[in-house]
Structures are given as C-alpha cells and as structure tokens.
C-alpha positions in Angstrom: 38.1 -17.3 4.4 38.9 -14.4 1.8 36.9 -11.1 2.1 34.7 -11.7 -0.9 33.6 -15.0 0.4 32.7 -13.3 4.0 30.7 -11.1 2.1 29.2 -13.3 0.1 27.9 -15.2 2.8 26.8 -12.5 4.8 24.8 -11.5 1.8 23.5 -15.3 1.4 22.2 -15.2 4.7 20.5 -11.5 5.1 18.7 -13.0 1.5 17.7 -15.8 2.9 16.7 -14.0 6.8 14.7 -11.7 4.3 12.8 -14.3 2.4 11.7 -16.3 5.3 9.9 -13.3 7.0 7.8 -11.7 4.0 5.2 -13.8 4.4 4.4 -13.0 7.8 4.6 -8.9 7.0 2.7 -9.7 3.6 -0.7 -11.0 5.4 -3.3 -9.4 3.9 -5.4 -7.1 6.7 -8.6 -5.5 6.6 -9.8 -2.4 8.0 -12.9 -3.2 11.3 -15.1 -0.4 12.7 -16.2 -0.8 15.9 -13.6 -2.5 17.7 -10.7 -0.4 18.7 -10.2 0.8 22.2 -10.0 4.2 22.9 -6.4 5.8 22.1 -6.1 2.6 19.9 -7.4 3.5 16.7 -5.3 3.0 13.3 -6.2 6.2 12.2 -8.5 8.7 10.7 -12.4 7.9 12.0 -15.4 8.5 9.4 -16.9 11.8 11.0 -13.3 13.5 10.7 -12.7 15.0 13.5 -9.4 13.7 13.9 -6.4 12.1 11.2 -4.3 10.4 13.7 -3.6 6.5 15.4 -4.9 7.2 18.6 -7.0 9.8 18.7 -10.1 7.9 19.6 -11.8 9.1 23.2 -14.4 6.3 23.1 -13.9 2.7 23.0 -15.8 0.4 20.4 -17.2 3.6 18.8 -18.4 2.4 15.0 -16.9 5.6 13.4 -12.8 4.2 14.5 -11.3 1.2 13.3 -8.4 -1.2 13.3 -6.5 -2.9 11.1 -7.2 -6.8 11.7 -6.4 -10.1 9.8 -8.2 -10.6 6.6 -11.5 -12.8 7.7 -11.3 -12.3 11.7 -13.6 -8.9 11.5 -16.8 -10.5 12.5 -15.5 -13.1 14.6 -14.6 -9.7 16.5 -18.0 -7.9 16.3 -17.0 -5.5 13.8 -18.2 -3.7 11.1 -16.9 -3.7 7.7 -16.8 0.3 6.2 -20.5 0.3 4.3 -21.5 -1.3 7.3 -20.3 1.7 9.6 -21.1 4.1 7.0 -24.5 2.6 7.1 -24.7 3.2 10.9 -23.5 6.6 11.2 -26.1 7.8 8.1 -28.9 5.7 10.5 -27.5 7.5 13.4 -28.3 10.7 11.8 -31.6 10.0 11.0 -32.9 9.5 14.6 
C-alpha cells in the first residue's frame, strides 16, 4: 500500500471513530440542586461562597448541584434552579 493510501485510511477510520462517539458526548444535561455529595459539586453554588468543582462541605445541600442527564433530576430528588432559588429566599425568611 502507497503512503497516500495509508493516510487516507487512517484518516477514514479516525472520521468514522469520531462520528460514532458524538452522540454519546452530545447528550443533553441539566443542571440538579440538591444532590451532589460533598467535594462533588460541578461548580459554583448559589450563595457564592465558593467558584470551584468540589468545594461543597455538605452533602445534598440545595445551594450545590450536579450536572445530570436531561429528565433524570427528579427521579434523583433534586431541584431544578427556581426551585433552589425558591428554597434558599424561603430559608431566609425563617
């Protein structure tokens, strides 16, 4: 085999390797309040006191969130962002 038909094929297959995995990195995903773990937050949580993935000290604390599939929030007991917005402003209140 010649070198341009090497490359060629290499390229062929690296097109091909690329289009069969978009759709799994494409999925669409939602943010959920209320779920993550603590040190196993996405990132920023709604009062702002911290910016970064992990910086959560309390587990299941409606100001953090995770990212989750598209749909599978409440099946997880989450919170969508007006609804932990919501919760925070209530939590003020009292």
């Amino acid at each position: 085999m010649n070198q341009r038909a090497t490359i060629a094929a290499a390229a062929a297959t690296l097109l091909t390797l690329t289009l069969a995995a978009a759709p799994a990195v494409a999925q669409e995903k939602e943010k959920c309040f209320g779920i993550a773990k603590a040190g196993q937050n996405d990132c920023a949580n709604l009062s702002g006191t911290h910016s970064c993935a992990g910086q959560s000290k309390l587990s299941d604390d409606k100001g953090e969130w995770k990212y989750v599939a598209k749909g599978t929030c409440k099946q997880l007991k989450g919170l969508t962002l007006d609804e932990a917005k919501a919760a925070a402003a209530a939590s003020k209140k009292s």
